[in-house]
Each structure stands twice: as C-alpha cells, then as structure tokens.
C-alpha positions in Angstrom: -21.4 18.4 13.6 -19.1 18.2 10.7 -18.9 14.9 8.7 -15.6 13.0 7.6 -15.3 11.7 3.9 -14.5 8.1 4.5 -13.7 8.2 0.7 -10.5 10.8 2.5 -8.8 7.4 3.5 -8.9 5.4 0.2 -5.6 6.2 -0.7 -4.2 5.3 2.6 -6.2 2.5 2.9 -4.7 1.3 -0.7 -1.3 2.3 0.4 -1.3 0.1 4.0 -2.5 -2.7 1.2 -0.1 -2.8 -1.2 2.7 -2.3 1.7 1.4 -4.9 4.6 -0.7 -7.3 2.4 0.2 -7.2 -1.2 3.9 -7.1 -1.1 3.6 -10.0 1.4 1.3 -11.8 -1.3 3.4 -11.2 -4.6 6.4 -12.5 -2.2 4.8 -16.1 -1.5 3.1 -16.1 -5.1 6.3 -16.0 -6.9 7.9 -18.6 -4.3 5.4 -21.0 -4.7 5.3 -20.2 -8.4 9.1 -21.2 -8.6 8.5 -24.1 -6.6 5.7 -25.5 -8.6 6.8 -24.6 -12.2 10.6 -26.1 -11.2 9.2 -29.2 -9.9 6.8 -30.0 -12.9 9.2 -28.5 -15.2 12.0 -31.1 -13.3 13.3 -33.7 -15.9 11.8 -36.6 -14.6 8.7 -35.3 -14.4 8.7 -33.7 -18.0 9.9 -37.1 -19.8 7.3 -39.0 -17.7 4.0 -36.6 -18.6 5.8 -36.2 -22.5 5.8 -39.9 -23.0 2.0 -40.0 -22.4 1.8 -37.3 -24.6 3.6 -38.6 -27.3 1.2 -41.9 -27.2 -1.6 -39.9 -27.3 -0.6 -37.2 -29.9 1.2 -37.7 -33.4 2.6 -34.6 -34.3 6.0 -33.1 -32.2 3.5 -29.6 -32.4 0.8 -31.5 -31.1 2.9 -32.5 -28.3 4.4 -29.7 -27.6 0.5 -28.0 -27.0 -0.4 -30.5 -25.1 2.6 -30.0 -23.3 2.1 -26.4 -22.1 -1.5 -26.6 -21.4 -0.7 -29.6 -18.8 1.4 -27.1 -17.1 -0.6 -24.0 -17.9 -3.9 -25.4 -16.1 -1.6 -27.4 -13.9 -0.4 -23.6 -12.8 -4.1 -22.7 -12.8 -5.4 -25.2 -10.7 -2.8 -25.9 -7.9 -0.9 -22.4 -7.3 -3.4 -20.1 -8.8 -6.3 -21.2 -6.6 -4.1 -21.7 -3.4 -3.1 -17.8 -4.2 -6.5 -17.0 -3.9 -7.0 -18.5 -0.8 -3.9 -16.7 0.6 -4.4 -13.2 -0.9 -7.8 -13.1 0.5 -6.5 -14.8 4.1 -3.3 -11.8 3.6 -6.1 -8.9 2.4 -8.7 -9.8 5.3 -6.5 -10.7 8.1 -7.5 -8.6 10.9 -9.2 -6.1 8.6 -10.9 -5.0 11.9 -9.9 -7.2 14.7 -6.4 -5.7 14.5 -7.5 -2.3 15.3 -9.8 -3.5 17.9 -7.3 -5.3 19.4 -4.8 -2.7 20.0 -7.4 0.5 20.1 -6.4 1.8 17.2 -10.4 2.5 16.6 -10.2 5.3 19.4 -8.1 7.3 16.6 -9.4 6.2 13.0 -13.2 7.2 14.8 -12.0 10.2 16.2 -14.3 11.8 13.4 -17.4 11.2 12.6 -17.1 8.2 9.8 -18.8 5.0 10.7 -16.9 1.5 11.2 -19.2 0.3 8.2 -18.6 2.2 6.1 -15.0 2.4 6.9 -14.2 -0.8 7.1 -16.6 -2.1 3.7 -14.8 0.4 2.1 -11.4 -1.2 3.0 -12.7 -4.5 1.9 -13.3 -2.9 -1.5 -9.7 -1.8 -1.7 -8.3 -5.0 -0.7 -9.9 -6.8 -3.3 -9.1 -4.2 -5.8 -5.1 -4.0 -4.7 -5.4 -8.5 -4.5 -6.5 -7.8 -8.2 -3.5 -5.5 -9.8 -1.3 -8.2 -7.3 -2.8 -11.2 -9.9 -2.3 -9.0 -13.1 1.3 -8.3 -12.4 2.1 -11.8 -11.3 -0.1 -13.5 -14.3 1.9 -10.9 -16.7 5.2 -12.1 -14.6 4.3 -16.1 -15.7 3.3 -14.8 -19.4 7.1 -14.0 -19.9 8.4 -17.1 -18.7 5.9 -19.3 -19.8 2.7 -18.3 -21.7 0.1 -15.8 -21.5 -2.3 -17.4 -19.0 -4.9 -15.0 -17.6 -8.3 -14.6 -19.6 -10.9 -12.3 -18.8 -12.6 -15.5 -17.9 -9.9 -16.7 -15.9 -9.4 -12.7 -14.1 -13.3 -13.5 -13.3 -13.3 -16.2 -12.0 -10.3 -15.1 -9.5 -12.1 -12.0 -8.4 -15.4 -13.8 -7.4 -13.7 -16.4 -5.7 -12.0 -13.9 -3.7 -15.1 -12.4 -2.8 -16.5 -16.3 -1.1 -13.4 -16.0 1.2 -12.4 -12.6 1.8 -16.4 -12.1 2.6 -16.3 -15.5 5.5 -12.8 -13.4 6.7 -14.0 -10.0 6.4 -17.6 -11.4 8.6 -15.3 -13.3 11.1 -12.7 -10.6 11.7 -16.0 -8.0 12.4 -17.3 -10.4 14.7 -14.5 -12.3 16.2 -10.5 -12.1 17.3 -8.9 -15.4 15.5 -10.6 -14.4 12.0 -7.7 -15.5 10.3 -8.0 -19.0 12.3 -11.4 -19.0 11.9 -11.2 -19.1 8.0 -8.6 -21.4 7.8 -10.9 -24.0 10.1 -14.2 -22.7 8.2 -12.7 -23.4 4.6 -11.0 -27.1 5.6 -14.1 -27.9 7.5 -16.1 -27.3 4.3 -13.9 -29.1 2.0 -13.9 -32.3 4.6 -17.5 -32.3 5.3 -18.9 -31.6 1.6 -16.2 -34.4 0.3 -17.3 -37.1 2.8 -20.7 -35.8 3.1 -22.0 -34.3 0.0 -24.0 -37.6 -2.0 -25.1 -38.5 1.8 -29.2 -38.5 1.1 -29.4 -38.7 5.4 -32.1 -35.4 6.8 -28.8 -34.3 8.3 -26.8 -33.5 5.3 -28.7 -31.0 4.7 -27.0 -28.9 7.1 -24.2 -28.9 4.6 -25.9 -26.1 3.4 -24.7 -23.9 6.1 -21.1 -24.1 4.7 -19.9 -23.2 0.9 -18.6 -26.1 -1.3 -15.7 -24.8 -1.2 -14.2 -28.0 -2.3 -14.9 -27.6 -5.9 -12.8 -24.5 -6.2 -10.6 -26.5 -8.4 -13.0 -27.2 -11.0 -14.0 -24.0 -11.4 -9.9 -23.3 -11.9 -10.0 -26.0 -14.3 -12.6 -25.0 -16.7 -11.8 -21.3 -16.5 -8.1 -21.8 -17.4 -9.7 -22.0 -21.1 -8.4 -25.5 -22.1 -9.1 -29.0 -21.4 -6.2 -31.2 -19.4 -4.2 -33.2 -22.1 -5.2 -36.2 -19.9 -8.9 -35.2 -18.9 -12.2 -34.0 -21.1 -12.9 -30.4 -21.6 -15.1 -28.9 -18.3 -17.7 -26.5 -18.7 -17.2 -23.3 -15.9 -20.5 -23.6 -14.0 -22.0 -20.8 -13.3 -24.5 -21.9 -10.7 -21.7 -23.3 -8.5 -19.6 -19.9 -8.8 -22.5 -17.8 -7.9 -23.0 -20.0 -5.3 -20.5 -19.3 -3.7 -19.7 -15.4 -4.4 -23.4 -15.5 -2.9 -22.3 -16.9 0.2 -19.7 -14.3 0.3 -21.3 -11.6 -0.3 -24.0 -12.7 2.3 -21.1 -12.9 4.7 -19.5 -9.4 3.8 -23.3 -7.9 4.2 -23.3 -9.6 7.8 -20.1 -8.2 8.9 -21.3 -4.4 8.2 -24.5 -5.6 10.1 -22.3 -5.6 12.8 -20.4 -3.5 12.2 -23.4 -1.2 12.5 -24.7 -2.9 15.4 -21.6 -4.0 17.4 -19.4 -1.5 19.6 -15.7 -2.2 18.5 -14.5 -1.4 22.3 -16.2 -5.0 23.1 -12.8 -7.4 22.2 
C-alpha cells in the first residue's frame, strides 16, 4: 500500500489559513485596533491621563514617554491579548469538527495519511500563519504609533497561543461546539480562579483542573517591556507562562490521542 506525505498538504493547509482564518483575524484586529487607539487617543481622554502625567513628571520629554508607553502597554494589554484569544478561537475553530461534520474526512482520508498526523500538522500551520498575522499587524501599529513588538513580546504571544489553541484544538477533536466550548472553558477559568483562587477550602484545589487564564494580562503587561506610567515595573513570570503553554500543550497531545483512538465518522 502506497503512503501519502501529509507534509503534500502544508501548502494548502497554509493557504485555507491565511484565506478563512487569517484574513478574518487581521480584519477584526485592525477594527478593534482603530477603536481602541481612537478612543484612548480621544481628547478627553488624552488631557485627562496627560494631567496625571504632567504631575508626576517634570520635563514636556518626560511626559511625552510616559505618554506613549500608557498607550503602548495600554495597546498590549487590552487589544493585543484579546487578539490572541481571537486568532487562536479563528485558527482552531472547527479544525476537525468541521470536516466531521459535513464528511469532508471521507475525501481528505481517501489516502493513507492519518487524522493525527493531519490534523497536528494543521495545528502547526495555524499557529505559524496566527504568527506572520501578529508581525504584519504589530509592523502596521509601528508606523502609526511606535514600534511595539519585542522578541519578548512575539514570545510571549506565541506561547499563549499555544494555552488556547491547544483547549480548542483538544475540544474540536473530541467534541462538535469547540468553539463554544472554549469560549465557556476560558470565562469559566477566569471566574472561578478570580473568586476562587486565595480560597485555602480542600475544594479549591480542583482549580487545578482549569488554567489561570485570568492572569493573561499580566503576563501582557510585563512583556510589553515597560512599566505603566501609573503602576511599578512587573517582572514576566515564567512559571506562570509555562504553566499555562503546559496545559496547552497537554491539551494538543490529548486531542491527537484521539485523534489516534477516535473514528471521525462518530459526530
């Protein structure tokens, strides 16, 4: 029995990315970009932030720094990180339910390539094409504002895309709503570790079982390279990031599991 190359599909694989997933993630990226930069950029905002600023700092330089790191880890923080979430919900969503839900398995198996390794290979793509998406829209908000992304910064993206894309790509093996699914995995864990978290009760413990996905936006924060004008200077923490690319990783591991293990015919 001949056997197919699954590496035969990467380019097609890359192309259905860039053409069903990226462009649909540069679209809402530079919309929520706009958004977000006109409303802190909005007079009344500027004037009310700059008058703290020009307490705090003496010179009109030291102002104006101050100034566009507020904005730049602002950026960082609030639409950067929700990007993240998005490109990986966009990249994973129905990465393998889709084509089990309309049979398009009978054709893409047709040859002798496994679902595991098809599939983990598309994952690999995705994350790759989510990747160039973040350099051309980080180069887009270096012209109009300031070079933002550090290799720090490009790390700390990529990793975090790996904790949710790995919970989608898992859930979308396993399950129809995998885009669903994530959305109530990742708000679950934000609720439950924020109300929950310092709770010393036996139970807590079962917090474990979900990623503390609610300090994302610290690890935003200290990657963006400089300190808020209004906060002290955060140190990235490492444990906390591997942490959580851990549990992703875990998760993508699980979903070739069953993807080996699983028939796709079952919906």
């Amino acid at each position: 029995m001949s056997r197919a190359r699954a590496g035969a599909y990467a380019l097609w694989q890359l192309r259905d990315y860039f053409k069903d997933r990226g462009l649909p993630t540069v679209i809402v990226g530079t919309l929520a970009a706009y958004l977000s930069l006109s409303d802190i950029l909005a007079s009344d905002e500027r004037e009310k932030v700059m008058g703290v600023l020009r307490a705090r700092f003496v010179t009109p330089e030291a102002v104006d720094a101050a100034w566009r790191t507020y904005v730049d880890v602002t950026f960082v923080t609030g639409i950067l990180g929700a990007l993240v979430f998005l490109g990986a919900l966009f990249a994973m969503n129905g990465i393998v339910a889709n084509d089990r839900k309309f049979g398009f398995y009978r054709f893409l198996f047709a040859k002798p390539v496994t679902p595991a390794r098809y599939y983990g290979q598309a994952f690999v793509l995705h994350w790759a094409g989510f990747m160039a998406v973040i350099a051309v829209l980080g180069a887009l908000y270096g012209v109009v504002m300031q070079p933002v992304l550090t290799r720090t910064l490009l790390l700390v993206v990529a990793l975090m895309f790996v904790a949710y894309a790995g919970i989608a790509f898992l859930l979308s093996a396993a399950a129809r709503w995998d885009w669903l699914s994530l959305v109530v995995v990742s708000i679950a864990a934000d609720v439950l570790w924020t109300r929950f978290g310092a709770s010393v009760h036996p139970l807590a413990k079962l917090l474990y079982l979900l990623p503390p996905l609610h300090r994302a936006r610290d690890l935003y924060a200290a990657a963006a390279g400089a300190p808020m004008p209004f906060a002290a200077p955060s140190e990235l923490s490492w444990p906390l990031l591997a942490w959580l690319v851990g549990y992703g990783a875990l998760c993508y591991l699980a979903g070739l599991i069953v993807l080996r293990y699983r028939r796709l015919a079952i919906v």
